[in-house]
OpenMM code with the backbone's topology and positions (N, CA, C; nanometers):
from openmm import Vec3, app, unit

residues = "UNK UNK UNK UNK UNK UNK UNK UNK UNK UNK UNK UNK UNK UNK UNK UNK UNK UNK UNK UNK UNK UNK UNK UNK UNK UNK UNK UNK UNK UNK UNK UNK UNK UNK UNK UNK UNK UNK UNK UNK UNK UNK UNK UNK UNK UNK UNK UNK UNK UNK UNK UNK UNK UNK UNK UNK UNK UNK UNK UNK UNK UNK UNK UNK UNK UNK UNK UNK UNK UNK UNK UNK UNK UNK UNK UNK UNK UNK UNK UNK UNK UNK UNK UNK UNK UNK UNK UNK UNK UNK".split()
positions = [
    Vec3(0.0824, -0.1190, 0.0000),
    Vec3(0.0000, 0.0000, 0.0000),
    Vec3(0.0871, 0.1257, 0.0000),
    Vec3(0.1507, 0.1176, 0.0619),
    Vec3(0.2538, 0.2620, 0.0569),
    Vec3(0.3836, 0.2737, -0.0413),
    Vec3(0.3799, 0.1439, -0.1223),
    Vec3(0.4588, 0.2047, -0.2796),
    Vec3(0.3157, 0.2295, -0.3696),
    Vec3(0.1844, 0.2161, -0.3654),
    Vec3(0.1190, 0.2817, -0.4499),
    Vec3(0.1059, 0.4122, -0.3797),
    Vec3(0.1224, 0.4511, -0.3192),
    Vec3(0.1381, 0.6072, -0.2357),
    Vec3(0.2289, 0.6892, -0.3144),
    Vec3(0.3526, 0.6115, -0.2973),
    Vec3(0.4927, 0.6955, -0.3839),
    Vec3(0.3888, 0.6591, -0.5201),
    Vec3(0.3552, 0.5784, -0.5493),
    Vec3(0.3267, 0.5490, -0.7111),
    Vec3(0.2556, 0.6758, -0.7513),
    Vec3(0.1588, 0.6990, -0.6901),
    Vec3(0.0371, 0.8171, -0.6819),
    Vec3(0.0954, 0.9392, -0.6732),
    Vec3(0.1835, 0.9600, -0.6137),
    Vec3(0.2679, 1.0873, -0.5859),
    Vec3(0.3757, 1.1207, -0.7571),
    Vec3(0.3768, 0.9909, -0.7749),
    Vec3(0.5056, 0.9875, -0.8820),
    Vec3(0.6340, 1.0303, -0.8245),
    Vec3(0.6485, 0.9347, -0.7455),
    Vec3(0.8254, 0.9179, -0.6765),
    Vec3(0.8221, 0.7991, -0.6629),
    Vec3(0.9756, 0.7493, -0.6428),
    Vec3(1.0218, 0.6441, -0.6848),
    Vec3(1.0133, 0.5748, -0.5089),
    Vec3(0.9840, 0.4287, -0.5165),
    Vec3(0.9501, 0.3836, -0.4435),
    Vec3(1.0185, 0.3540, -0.3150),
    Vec3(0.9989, 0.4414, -0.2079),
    Vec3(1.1116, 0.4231, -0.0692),
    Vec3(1.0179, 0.3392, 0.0471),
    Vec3(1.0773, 0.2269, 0.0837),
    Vec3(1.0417, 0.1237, 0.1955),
    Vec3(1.0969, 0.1032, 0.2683),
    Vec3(1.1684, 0.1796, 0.3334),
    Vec3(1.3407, 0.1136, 0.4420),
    Vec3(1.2484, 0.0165, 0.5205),
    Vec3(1.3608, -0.0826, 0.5504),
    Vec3(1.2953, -0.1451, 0.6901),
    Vec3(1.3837, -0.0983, 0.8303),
    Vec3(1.3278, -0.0721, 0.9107),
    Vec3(1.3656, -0.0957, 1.0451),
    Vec3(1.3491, -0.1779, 1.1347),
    Vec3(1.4519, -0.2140, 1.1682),
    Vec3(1.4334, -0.3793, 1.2895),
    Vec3(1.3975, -0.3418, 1.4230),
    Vec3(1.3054, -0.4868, 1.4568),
    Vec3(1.2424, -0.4098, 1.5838),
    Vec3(1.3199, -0.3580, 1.6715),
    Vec3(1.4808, -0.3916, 1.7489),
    Vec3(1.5502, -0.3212, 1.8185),
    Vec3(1.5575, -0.1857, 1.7734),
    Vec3(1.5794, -0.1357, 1.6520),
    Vec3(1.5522, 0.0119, 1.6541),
    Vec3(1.4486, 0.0570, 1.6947),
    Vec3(1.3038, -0.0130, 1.6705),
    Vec3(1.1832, 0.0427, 1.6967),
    Vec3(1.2218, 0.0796, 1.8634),
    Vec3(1.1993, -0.0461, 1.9291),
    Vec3(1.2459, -0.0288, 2.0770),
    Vec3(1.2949, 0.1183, 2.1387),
    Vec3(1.4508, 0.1361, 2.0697),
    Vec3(1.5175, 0.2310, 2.0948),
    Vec3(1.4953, 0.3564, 2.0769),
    Vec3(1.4475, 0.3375, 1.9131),
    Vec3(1.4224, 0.5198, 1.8831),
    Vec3(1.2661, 0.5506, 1.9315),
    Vec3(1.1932, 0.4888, 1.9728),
    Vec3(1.0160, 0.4911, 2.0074),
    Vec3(1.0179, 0.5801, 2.0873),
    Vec3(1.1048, 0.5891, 2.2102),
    Vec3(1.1086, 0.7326, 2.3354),
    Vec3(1.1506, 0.8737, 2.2865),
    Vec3(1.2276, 0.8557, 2.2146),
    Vec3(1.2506, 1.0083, 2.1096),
    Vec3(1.1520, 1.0114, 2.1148),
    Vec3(1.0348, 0.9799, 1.9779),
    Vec3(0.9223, 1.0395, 1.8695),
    Vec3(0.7991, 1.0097, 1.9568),
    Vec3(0.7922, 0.9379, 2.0847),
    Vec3(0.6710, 0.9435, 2.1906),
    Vec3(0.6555, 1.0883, 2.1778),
    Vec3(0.7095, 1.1719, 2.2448),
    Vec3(0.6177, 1.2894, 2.2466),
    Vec3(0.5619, 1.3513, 2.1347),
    Vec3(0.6379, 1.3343, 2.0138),
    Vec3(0.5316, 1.4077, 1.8824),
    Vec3(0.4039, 1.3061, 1.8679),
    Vec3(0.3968, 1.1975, 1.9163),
    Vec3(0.2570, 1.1198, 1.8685),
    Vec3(0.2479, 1.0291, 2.0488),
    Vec3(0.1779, 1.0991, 2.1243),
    Vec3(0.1763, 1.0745, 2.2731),
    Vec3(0.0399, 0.9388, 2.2293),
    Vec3(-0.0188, 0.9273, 2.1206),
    Vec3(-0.1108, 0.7856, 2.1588),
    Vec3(-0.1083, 0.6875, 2.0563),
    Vec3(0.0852, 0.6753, 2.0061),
    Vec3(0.1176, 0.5748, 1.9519),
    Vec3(0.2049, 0.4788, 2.0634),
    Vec3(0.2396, 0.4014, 2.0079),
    Vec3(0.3395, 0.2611, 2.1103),
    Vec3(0.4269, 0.1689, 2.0403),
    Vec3(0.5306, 0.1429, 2.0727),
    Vec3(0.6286, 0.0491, 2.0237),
    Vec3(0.5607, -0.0559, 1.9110),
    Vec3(0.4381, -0.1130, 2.0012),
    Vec3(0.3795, -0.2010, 1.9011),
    Vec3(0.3280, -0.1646, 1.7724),
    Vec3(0.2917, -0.0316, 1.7497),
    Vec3(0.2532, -0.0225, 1.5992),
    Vec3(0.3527, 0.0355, 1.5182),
    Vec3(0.4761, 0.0340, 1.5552),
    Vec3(0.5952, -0.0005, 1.4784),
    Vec3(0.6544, -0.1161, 1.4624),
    Vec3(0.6586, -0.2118, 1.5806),
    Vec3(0.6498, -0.3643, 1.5419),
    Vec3(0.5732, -0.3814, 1.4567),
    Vec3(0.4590, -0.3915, 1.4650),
    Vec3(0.3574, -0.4171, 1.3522),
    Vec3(0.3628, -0.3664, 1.2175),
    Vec3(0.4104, -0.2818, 1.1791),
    Vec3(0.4552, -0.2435, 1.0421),
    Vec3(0.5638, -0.2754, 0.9905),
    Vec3(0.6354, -0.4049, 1.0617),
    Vec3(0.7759, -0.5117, 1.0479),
    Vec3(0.7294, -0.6264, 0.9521),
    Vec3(0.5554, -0.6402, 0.9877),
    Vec3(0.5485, -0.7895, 0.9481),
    Vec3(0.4564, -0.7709, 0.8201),
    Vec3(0.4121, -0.8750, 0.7759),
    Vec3(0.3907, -0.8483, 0.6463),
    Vec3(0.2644, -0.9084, 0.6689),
    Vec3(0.1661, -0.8247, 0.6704),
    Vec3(-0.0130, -0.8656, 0.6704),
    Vec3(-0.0879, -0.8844, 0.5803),
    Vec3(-0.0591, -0.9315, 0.4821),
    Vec3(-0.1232, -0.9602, 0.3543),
    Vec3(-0.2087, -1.1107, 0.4035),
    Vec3(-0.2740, -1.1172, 0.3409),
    Vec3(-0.3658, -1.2695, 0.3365),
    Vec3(-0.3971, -1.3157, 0.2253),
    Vec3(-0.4335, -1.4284, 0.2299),
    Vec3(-0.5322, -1.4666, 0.1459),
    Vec3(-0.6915, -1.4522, 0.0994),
    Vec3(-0.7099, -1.3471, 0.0171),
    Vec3(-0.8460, -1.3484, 0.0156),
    Vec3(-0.9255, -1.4276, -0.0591),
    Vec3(-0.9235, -1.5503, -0.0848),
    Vec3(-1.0131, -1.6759, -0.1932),
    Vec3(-1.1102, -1.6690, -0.0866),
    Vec3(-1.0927, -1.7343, 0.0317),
    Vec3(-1.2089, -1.8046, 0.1960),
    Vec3(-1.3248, -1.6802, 0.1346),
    Vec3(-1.2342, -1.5750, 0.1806),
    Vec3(-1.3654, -1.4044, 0.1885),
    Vec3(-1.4552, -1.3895, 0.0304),
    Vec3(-1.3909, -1.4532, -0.0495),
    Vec3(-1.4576, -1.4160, -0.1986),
    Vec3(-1.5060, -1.5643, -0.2303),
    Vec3(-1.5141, -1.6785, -0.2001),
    Vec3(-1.5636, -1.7539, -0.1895),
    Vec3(-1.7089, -1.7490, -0.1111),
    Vec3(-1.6679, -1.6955, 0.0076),
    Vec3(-1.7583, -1.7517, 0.0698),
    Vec3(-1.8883, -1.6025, 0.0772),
    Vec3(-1.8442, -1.4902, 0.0945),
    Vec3(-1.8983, -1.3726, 0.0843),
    Vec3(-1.9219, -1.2724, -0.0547),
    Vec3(-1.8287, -1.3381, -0.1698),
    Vec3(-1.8630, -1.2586, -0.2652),
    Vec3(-1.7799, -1.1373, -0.2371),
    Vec3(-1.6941, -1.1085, -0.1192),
    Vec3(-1.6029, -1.0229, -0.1139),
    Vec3(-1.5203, -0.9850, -0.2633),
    Vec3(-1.5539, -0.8456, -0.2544),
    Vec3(-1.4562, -0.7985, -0.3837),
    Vec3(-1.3920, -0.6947, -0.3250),
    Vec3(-1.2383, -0.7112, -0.3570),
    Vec3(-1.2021, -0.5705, -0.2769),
    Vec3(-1.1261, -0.4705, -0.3867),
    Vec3(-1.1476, -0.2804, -0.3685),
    Vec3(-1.1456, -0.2086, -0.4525),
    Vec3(-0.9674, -0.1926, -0.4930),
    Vec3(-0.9670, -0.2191, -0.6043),
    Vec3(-0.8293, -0.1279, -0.6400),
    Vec3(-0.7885, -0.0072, -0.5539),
    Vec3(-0.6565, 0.0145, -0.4874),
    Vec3(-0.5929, 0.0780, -0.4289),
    Vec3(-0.4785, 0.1211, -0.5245),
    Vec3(-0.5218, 0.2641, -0.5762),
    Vec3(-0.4585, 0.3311, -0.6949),
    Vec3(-0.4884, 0.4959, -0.6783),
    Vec3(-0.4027, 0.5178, -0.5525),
    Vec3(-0.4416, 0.6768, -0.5618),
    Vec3(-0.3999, 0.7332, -0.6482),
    Vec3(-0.4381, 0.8866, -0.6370),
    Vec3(-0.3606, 1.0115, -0.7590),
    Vec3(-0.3877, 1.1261, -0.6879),
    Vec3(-0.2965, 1.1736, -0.6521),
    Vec3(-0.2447, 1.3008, -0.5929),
    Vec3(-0.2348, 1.4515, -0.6527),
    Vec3(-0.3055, 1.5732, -0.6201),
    Vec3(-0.2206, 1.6731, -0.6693),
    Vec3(-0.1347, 1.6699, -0.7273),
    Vec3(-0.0305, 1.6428, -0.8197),
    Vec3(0.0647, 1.7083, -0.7584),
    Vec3(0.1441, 1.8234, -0.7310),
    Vec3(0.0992, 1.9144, -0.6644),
    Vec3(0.1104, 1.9933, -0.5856),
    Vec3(0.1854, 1.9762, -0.5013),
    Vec3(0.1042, 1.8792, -0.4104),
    Vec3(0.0718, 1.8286, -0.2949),
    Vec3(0.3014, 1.7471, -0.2658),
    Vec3(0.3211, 1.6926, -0.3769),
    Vec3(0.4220, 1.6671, -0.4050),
    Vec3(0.5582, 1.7879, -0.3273),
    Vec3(0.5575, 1.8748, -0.3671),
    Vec3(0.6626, 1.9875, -0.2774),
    Vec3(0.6011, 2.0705, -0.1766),
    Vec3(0.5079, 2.0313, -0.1151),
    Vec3(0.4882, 2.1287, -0.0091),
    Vec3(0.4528, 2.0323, 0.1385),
    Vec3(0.4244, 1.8859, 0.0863),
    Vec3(0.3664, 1.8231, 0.1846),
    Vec3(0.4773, 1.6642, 0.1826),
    Vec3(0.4886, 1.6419, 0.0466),
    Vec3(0.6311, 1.5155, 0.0810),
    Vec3(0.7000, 1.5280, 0.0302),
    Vec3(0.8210, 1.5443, 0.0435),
    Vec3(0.9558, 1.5893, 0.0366),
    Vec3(1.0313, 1.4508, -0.0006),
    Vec3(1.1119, 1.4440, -0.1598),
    Vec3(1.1672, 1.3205, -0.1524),
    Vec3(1.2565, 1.2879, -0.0207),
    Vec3(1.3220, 1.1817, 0.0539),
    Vec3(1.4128, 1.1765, 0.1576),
    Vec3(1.5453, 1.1797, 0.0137),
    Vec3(1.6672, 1.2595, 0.0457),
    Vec3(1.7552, 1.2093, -0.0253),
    Vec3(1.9002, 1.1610, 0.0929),
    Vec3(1.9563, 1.0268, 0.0063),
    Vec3(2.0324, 0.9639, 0.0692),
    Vec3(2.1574, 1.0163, 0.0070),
    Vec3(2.2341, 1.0314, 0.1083),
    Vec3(2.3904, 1.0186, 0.0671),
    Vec3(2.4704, 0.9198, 0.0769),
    Vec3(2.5741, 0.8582, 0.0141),
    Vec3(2.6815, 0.7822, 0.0693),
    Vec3(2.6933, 0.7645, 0.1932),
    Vec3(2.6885, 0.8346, 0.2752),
    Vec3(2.6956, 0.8532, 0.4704),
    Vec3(2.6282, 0.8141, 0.5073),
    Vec3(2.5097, 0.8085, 0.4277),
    Vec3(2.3413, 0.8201, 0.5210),
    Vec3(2.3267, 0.6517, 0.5429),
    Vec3(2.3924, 0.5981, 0.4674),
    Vec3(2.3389, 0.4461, 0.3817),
    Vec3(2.3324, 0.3553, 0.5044),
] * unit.nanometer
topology = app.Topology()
chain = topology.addChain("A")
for resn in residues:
    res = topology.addResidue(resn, chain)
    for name in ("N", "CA", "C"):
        topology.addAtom(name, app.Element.getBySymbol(name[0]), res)
């Protein structure tokens, strides 16, 4: 879902992973900018939640919608900023 985000934006697709010991560590920094998040929903964005949906469209007729935003873009330089990496940063 969040490389069709960059997709929608038209930037090239950034996913770093971070391992949960970083989560751990850096979580007390960025607590105070988001006071009613928690370690765990950065764990949780470690693992990969995809499923199988045949059971749900089998059994319910479940259809689920294309996830294909499109953005301003505008919205592009005033609100997401490519990250750029350096040699150092890596």
């Amino acid at each position: 879902m969040i490389g069709r985000i960059f997709d929608g934006l038209g930037l090239r697709r950034r996913t770093p992973s971070i391992p949960a010991a970083a989560w751990r560590r850096l979580f007390p920094l960025i607590a105070p900018l988001y006071p009613e998040a928690n370690v765990a929903m950065g764990l949780r964005m470690t693992q990969d939640m995809a499923f199988d949906a045949r059971p749900a469209i089998r059994d319910f007729g479940w259809a689920a919608r294309d996830f294909r935003p499109r953005f301003d873009q505008s919205m592009k330089t005033t609100v997401f900023r490519p990250l750029r990496m350096t040699r150092s940063s890596r």
